[in-house]
Residue frames relative to the residue before (quaternion, step in Angstrom):
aa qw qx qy qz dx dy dz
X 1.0000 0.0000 0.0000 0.0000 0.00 0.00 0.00
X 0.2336 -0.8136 0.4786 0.2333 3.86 -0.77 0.62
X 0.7712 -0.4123 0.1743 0.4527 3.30 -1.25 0.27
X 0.5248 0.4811 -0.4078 0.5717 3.83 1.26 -0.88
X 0.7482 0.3553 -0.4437 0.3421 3.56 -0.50 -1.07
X 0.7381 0.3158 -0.3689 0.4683 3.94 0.40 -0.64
X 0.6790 0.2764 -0.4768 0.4850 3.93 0.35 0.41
X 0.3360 0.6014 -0.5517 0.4702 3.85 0.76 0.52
X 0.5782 0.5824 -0.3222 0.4719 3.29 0.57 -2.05
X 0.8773 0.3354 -0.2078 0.2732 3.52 -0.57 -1.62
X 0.7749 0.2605 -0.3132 0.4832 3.54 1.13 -0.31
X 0.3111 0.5881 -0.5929 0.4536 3.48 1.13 0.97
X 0.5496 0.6573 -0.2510 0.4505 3.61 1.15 -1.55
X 0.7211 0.3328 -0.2465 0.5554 3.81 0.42 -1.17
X 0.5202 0.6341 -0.3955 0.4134 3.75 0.95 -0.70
X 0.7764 0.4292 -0.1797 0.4251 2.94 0.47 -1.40
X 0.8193 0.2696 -0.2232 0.4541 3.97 0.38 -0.76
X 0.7948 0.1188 -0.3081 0.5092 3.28 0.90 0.28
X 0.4694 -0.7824 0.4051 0.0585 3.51 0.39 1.75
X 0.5130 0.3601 -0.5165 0.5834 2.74 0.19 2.02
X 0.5140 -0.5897 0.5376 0.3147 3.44 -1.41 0.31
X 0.0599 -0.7506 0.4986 0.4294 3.03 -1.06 0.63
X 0.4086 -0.6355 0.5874 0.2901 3.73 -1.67 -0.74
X 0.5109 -0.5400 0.5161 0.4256 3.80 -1.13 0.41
X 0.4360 -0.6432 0.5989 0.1937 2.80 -1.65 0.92
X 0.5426 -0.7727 0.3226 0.0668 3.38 -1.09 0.57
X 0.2732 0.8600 -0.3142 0.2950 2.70 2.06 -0.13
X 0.3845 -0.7904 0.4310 0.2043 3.11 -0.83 -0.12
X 0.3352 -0.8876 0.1921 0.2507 3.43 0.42 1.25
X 0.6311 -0.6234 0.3112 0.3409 3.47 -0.92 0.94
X 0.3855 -0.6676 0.4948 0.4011 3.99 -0.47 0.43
X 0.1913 0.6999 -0.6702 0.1562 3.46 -0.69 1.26
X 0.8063 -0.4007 0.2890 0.3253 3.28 -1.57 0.56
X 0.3521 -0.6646 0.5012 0.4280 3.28 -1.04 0.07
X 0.7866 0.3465 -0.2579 0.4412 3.66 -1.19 0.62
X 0.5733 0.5894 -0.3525 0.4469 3.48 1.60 0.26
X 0.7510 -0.0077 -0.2861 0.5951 3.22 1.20 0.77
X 0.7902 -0.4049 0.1792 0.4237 3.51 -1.32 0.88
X 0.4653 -0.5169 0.5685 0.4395 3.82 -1.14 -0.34
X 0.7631 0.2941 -0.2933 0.4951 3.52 -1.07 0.64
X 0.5578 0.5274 -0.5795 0.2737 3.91 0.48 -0.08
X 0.0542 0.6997 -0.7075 0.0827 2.64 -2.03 0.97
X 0.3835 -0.7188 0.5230 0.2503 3.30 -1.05 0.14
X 0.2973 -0.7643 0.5373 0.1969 3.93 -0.59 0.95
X 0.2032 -0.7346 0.6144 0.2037 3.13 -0.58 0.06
X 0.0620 0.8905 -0.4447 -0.0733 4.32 -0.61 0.61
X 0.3843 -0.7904 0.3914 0.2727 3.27 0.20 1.78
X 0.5323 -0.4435 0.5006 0.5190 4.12 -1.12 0.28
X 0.5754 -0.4683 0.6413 0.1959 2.68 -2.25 1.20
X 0.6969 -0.3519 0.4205 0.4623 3.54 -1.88 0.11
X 0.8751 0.0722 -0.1119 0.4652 3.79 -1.62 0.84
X 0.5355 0.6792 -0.3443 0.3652 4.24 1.54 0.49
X 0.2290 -0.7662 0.5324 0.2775 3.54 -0.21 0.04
X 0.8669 0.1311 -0.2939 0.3807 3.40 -0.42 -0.86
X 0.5883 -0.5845 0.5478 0.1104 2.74 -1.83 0.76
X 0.4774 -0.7997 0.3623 -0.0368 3.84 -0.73 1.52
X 0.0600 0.8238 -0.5628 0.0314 4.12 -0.01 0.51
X 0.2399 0.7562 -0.6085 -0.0200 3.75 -0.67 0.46
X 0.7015 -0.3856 0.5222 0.2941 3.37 -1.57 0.21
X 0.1923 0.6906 -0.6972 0.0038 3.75 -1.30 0.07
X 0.6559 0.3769 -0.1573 0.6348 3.77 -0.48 1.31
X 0.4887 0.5504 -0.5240 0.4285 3.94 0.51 -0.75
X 0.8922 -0.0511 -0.1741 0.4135 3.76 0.23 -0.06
X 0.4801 -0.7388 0.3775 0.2847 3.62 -0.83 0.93
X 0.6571 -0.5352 0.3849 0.3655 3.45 -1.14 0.51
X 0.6212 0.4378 -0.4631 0.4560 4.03 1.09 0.38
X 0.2819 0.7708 -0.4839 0.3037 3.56 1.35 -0.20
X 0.2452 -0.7894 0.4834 0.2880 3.22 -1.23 0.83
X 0.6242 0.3436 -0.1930 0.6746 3.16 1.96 -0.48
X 0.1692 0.7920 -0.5559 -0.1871 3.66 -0.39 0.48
X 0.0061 0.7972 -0.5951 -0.1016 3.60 -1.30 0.32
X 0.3004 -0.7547 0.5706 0.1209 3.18 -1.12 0.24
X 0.3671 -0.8042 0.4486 0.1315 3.66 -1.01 0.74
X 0.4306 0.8101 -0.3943 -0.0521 3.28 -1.40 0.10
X 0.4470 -0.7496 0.4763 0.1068 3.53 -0.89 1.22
X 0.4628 -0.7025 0.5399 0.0295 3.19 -1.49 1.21
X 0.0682 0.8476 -0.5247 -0.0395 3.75 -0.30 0.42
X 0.6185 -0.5391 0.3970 0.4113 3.60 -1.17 -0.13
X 0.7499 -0.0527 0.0405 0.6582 3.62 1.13 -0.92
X 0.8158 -0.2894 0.2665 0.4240 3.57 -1.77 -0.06
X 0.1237 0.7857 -0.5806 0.1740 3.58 0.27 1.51
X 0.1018 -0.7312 0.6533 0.1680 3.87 0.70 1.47
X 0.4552 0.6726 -0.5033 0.2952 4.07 0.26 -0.06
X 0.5680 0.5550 -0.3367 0.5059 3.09 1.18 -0.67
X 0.5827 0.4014 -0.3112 0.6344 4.33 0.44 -0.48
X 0.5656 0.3134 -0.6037 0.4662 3.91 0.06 -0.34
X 0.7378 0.5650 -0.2716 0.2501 3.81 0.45 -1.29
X 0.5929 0.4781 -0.3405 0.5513 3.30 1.08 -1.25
X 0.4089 0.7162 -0.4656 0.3211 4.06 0.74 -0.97
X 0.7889 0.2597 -0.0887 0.5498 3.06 -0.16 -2.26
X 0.4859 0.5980 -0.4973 0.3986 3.91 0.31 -0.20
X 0.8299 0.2993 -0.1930 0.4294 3.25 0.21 -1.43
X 0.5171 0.4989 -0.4727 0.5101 4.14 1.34 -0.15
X 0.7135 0.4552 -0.3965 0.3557 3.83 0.59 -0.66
X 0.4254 0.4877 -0.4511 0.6145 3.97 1.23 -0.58
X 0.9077 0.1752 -0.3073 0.2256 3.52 -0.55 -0.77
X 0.7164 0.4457 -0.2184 0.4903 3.54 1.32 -0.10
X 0.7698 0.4123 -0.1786 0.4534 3.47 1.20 -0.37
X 0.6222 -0.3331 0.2627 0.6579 3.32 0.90 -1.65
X 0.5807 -0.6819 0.4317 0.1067 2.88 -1.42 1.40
X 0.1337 -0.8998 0.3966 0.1230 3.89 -0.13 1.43
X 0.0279 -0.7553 0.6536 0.0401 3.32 -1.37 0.01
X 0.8830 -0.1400 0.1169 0.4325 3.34 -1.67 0.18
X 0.8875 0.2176 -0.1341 0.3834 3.48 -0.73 0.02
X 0.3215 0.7233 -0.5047 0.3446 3.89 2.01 -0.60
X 0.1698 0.5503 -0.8054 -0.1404 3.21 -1.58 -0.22
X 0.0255 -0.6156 0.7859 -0.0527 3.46 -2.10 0.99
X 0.6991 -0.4757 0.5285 0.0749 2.65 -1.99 1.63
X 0.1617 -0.5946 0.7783 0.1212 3.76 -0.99 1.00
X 0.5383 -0.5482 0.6344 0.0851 3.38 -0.53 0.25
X 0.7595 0.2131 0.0801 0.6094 3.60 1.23 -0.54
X 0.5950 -0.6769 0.3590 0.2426 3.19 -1.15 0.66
X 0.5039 -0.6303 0.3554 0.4717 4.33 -0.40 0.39
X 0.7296 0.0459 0.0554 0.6800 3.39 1.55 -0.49
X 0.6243 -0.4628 0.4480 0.4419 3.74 -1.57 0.26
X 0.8698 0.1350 -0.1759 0.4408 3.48 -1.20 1.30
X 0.6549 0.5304 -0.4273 0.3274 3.68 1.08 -0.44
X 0.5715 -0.6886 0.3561 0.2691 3.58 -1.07 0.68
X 0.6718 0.4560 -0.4074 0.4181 3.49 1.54 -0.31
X 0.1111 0.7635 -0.6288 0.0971 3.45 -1.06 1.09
X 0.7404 0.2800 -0.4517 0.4116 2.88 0.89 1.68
X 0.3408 -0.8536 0.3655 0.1471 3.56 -0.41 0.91
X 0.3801 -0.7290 0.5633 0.0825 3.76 -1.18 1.29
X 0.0418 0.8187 -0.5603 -0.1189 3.70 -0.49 0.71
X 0.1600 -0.7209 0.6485 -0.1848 3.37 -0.73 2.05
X 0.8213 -0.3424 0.3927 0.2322 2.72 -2.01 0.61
X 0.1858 -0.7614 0.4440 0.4344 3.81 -0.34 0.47
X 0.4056 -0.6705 0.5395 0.3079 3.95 0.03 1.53
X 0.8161 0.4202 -0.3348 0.2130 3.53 0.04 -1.46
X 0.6901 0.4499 -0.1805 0.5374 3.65 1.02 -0.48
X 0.2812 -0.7637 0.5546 0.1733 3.52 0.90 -0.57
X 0.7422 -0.3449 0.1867 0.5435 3.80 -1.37 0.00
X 0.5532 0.5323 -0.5327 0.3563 4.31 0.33 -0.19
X 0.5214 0.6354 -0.2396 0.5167 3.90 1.68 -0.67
X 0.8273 0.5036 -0.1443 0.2028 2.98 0.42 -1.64
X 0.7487 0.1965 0.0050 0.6331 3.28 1.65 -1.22
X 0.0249 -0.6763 0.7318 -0.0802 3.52 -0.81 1.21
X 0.5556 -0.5159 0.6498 0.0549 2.99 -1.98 1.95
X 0.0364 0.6961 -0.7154 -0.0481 3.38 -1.24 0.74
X 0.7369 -0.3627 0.3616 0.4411 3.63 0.87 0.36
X 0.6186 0.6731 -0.1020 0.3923 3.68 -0.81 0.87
X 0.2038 -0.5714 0.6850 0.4034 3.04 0.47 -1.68
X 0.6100 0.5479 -0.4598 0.3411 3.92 0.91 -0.42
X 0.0532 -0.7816 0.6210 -0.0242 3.42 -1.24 0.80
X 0.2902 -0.7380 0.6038 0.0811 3.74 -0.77 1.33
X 0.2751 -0.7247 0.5744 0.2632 3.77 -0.87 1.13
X 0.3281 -0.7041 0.6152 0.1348 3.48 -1.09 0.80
X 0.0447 -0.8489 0.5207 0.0789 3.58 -0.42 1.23
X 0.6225 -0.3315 0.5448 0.4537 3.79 -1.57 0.27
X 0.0944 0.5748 -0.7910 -0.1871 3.92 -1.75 -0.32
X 0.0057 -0.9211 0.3858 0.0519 3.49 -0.22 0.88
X 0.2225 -0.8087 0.4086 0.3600 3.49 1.00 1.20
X 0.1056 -0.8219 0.5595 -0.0193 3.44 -1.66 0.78
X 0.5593 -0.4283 0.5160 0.4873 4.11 -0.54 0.53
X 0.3595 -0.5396 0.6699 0.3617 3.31 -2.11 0.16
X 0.7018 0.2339 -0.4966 0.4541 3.55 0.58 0.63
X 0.4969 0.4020 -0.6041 0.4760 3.14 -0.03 1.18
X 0.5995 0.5563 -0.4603 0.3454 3.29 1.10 -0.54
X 0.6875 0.6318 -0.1238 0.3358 3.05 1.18 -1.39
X 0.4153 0.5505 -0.3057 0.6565 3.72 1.70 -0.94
X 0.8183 0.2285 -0.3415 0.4020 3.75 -0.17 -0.60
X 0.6881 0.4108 -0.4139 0.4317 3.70 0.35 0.32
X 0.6226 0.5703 -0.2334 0.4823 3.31 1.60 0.26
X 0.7545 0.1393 0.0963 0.6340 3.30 1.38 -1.46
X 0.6582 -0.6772 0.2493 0.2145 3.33 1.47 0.30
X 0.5229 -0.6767 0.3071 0.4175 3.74 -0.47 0.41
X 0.7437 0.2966 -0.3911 0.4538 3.59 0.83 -0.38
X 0.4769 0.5772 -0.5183 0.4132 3.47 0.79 0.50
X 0.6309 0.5448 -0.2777 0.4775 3.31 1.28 -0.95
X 0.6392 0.5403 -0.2692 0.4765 3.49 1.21 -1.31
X 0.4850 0.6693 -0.3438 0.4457 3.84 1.23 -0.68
X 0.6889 0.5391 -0.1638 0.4561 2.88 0.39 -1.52
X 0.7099 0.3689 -0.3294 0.5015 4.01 0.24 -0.92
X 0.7173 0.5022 -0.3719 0.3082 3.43 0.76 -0.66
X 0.4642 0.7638 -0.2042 0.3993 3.34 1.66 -0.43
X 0.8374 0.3079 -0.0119 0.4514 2.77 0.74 -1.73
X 0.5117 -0.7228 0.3959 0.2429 3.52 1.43 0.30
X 0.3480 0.8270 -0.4237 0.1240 3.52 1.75 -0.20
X 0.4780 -0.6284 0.4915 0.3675 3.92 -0.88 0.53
X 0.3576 -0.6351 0.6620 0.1746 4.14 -0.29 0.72
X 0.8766 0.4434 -0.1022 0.1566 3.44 0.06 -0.42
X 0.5892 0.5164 -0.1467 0.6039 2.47 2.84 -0.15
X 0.4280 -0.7898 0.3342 0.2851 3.32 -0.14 1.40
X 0.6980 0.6041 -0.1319 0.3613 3.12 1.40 -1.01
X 0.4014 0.7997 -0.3963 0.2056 3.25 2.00 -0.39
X 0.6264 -0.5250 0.4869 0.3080 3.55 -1.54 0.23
X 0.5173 -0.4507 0.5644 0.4590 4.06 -0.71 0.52
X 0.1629 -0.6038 0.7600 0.1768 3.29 -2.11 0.00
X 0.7319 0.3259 -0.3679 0.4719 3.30 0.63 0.85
């Protein structure tokens, strides 16, 4: 499969569960090496469906077709936050150059999710809202790329979950009814 056909795949995948096309984000990409992330990454960007609010960013390419695990990322926002692609960016250079994430990882932006917002670190979870039609996207094959949540988070939330763990941490949001989507949101811890 080439690099187009498997980042077709993935933004048919986003196309498909969150009914809307998506579109490249414009962002401007971070100077990184060459070969320090796959060929073809990018970041989509997927504007709200009719009567939807938030507004959608995923990876395509974050992992190459020799991967033994491959996943892909993405974060959910209230409005056009191209901040979100600076973030996935360095996200996806640190999986492929540093350590290699999954479920329960959390990593340090270095930087707020937006100007003024308190979460400047990110949880990678199950996508809760879509369940397993989210979770796994077919690229053809039998091959299948796992499609994770980034879920920007407080450093004390960061900090509760290296203490009390992600589903304690995951408990907690569900409690508190918190909006996911609002940079600006209060901690739950």
């Amino acid at each position: 499969m080439s690099v187009n056909e498997r980042g077709a795949a993935i933004a048919v995948h986003y196309q498909r569960i969150w009914s809307s096309v998506p579109s490249n984000c414009d962002w401007p990409p971070l100077a990184l090496r060459a070969g320090d992330l796959p060929d073809g990454f990018a970041v989509l960007r997927v504007a709200p469906a009719a009567g939807d609010r938030p507004w959608r960013y995923g990876t395509v390419c974050m992992s190459a077709p020799t991967d033994d695990y491959a996943i892909e990322l993405h974060m959910i926002c209230d409005g056009p936050e191209d901040e979100c692609a600076a973030i996935l960016t360095m996200t996806a250079y640190f999986h492929r150059t540093t350590a290699r994430l999954d479920v329960g990882h959390s990593v340090n932006f270095g930087r707020p999710w937006v100007a003024k917002s308190r979460c400047t670190f990110g949880l990678v979870s199950l996508p809760y809202l879509g369940g397993p039609a989210w979770e796994w996207c077919s690229i053809g094959a039998g091959q299948r790329v796992r499609c994770l949540w980034l879920l920007p988070i407080t450093p004390e939330e960061a900090k509760f979950k290296r203490e009390s763990g992600t589903d304690a941490l995951e408990e907690r949001f569900e409690a508190s009814g918190f909006n996911y989507a609002n940079p600006f949101r209060p901690s739950v811890v």
